[in-house]
N, C-alpha and C positions, 0 to 999 in steps of 0.2 A: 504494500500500500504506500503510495508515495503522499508526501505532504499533504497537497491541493485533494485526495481523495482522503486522510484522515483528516483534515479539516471541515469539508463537507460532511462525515459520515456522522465526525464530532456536533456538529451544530443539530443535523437530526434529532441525535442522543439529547443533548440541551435542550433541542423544543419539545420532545416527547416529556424531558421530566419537568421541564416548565407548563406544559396543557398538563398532564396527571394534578397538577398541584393548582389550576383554577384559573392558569395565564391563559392570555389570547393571543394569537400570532398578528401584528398589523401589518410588518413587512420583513421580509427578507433577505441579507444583502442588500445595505442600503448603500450606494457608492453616489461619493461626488470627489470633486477635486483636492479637499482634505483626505481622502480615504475611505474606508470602510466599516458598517458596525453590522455585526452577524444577522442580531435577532432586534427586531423591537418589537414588544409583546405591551401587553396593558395588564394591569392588575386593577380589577376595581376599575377606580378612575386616574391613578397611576399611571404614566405611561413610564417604560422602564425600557432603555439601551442596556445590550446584553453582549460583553465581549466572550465569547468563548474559547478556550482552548481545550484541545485534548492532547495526550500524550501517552506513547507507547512503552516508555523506558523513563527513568527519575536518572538517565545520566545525565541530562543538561540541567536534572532542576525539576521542581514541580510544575507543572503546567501555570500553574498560577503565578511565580516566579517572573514569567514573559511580560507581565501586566503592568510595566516600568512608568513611573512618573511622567515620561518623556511619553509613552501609550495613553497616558491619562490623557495630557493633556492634545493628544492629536486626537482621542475619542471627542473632546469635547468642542473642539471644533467642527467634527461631522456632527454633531448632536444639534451644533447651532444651526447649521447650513441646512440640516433636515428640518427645524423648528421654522426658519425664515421661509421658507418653501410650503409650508402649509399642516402643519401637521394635526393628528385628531384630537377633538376636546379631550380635554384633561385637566387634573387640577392639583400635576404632583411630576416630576420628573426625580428620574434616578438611574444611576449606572454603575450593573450588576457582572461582575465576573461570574462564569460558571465552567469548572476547572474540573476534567475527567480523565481519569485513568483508564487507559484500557489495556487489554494483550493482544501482542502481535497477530496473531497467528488469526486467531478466534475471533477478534474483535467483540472482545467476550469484556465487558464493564467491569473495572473492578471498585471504583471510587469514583461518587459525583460530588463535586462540593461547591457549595453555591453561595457566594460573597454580595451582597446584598448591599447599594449606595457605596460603593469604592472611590467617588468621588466626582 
């Protein structure tokens, strides 16, 4: 499985256990000229950007590790670019890491952990 396919396969993983727990998917792969945010899901009336990572092996790090100050703050530039652009009622913004381990082979779950308002 190469990067661009365990990223995808990760962000699945993330929105299956984000809908299990009550979220709504709004979009996608949001892209613009800052970048990218995986998921943006609504809680309630919450709307929440969700960086996700997963990771096959802890030799570089936990996954959540990758979620660098310098990641902060490029998320929250696409978070503005997407708010300026129109985005759906709401009455609460937040951005949420959700950090997955998985096994090579199996692409078998072994840890979800989910960081809630990271900043």
């Amino acid at each position: 499985m190469n990067n661009k396919e365990l990223g995808r396969y990760g962000e699945s993983v993330a929105l299956r256990y984000l809908e299990d727990r009550g979220y709504q998917l709004v979009e996608r792969n949001y892209n613009c000229r800052y970048g990218e945010i995986d998921l943006i899901v609504q809680q309630g009336r919450e709307l929440v950007f969700v960086e996700v990572k997963a990771r096959t092996s802890s030799r570089f790090g936990l996954p959540e590790d990758a979620v660098t100050r310098q990641k902060i703050r490029k998320l929250r530039q696409v978070i503005a670019a997407y708010l300026q652009q129109g985005a759906p009622r709401h009455y609460g913004l937040r951005l949420d890491v959700v950090a997955i381990d998985l096994e090579l082979q199996t692409k078998r779950i072994l840890d979800i952990r989910h960081y809630q308002n990271i900043g």
